[in-house]
C-alpha positions in Angstrom: 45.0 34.7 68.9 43.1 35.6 71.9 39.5 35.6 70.4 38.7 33.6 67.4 35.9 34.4 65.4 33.7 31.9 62.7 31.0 31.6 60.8 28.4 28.1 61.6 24.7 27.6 61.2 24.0 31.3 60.9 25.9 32.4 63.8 28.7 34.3 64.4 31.1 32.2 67.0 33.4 34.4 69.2 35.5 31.4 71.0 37.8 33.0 73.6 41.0 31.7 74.3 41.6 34.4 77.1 40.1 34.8 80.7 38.2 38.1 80.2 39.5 40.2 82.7 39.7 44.7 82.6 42.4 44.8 79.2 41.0 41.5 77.8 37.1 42.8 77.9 38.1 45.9 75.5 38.4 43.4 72.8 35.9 41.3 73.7 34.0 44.8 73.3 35.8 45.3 69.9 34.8 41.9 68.4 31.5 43.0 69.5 31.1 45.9 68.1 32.7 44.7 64.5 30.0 42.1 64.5 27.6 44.6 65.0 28.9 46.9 62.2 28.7 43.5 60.0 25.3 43.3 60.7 25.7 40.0 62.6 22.7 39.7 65.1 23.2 36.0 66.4 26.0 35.8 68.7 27.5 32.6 70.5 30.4 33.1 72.9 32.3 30.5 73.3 34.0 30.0 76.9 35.3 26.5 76.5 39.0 27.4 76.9 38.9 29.7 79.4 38.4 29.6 83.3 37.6 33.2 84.1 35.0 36.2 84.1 35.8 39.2 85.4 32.8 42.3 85.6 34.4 44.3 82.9 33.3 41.2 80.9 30.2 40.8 82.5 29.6 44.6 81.6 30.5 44.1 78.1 28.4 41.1 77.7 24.9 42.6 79.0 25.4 45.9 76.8 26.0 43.6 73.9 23.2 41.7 74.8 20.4 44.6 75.3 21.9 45.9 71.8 21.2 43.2 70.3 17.8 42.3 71.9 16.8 45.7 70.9 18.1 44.5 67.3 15.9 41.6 67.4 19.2 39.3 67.8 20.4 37.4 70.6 23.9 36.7 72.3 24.4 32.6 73.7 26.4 31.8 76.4 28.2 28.7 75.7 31.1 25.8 76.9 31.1 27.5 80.4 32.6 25.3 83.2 31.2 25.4 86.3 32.9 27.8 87.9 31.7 30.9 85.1 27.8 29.3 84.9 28.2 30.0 88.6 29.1 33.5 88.5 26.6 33.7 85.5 24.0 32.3 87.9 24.8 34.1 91.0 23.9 37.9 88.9 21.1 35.8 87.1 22.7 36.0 83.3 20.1 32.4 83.0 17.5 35.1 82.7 18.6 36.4 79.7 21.1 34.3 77.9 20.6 30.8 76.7 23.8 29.2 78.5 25.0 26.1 77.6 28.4 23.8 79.1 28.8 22.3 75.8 29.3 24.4 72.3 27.4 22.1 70.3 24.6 22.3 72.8 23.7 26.2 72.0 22.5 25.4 68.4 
């Protein structure tokens, strides 16, 4: 399974187990979008198993996010290692996701 998706203190988890390059960022897009269509407006990605972010991804994740916003939900950055909170950093995501290194951190 490439992205896992669960249920936990009212939001919807999307844990990757996947580096989200060009192919990969479609269904990142998809998982999105069927959240959406379940009316699921609190959204925590999980990045603790992977290693990479590629800009299809980072595309994917600000639409979702300004969707969402517009929704009155919010998408949470979370388990990113150092090397994806620095790419995060370097386009400024930090000033519009919550980003966390650590899962349990983001409730």
């Amino acid at each position: 399974m490439e992205i896992e998706k669960k249920k936990e203190r009212g939001f919807l988890i999307l844990t990757l187990f996947v580096d989200i390059n060009v192919e990969n960022s479609i269904l990142l897009d998809t998982y999105f979008q069927q959240a959406i269509d379940d009316n699921e407006m609190n959204i925590i990605v999980n990045f603790s198993n992977i290693s990479y972010v590629g800009s299809s991804g980072i595309g994917v994740l600000a639409r979702r996010f300004r969707q969402l916003r517009e929704k009155n939900g919010t998408v949470i950055l979370a388990g990113c290692n150092d090397s994806i909170r620095r790419i995060f950093e370097l386009i400024n995501f930090q000033s519009f996701f919550k980003i966390f290194s650590k899962l349990e951190d983001a409730f």
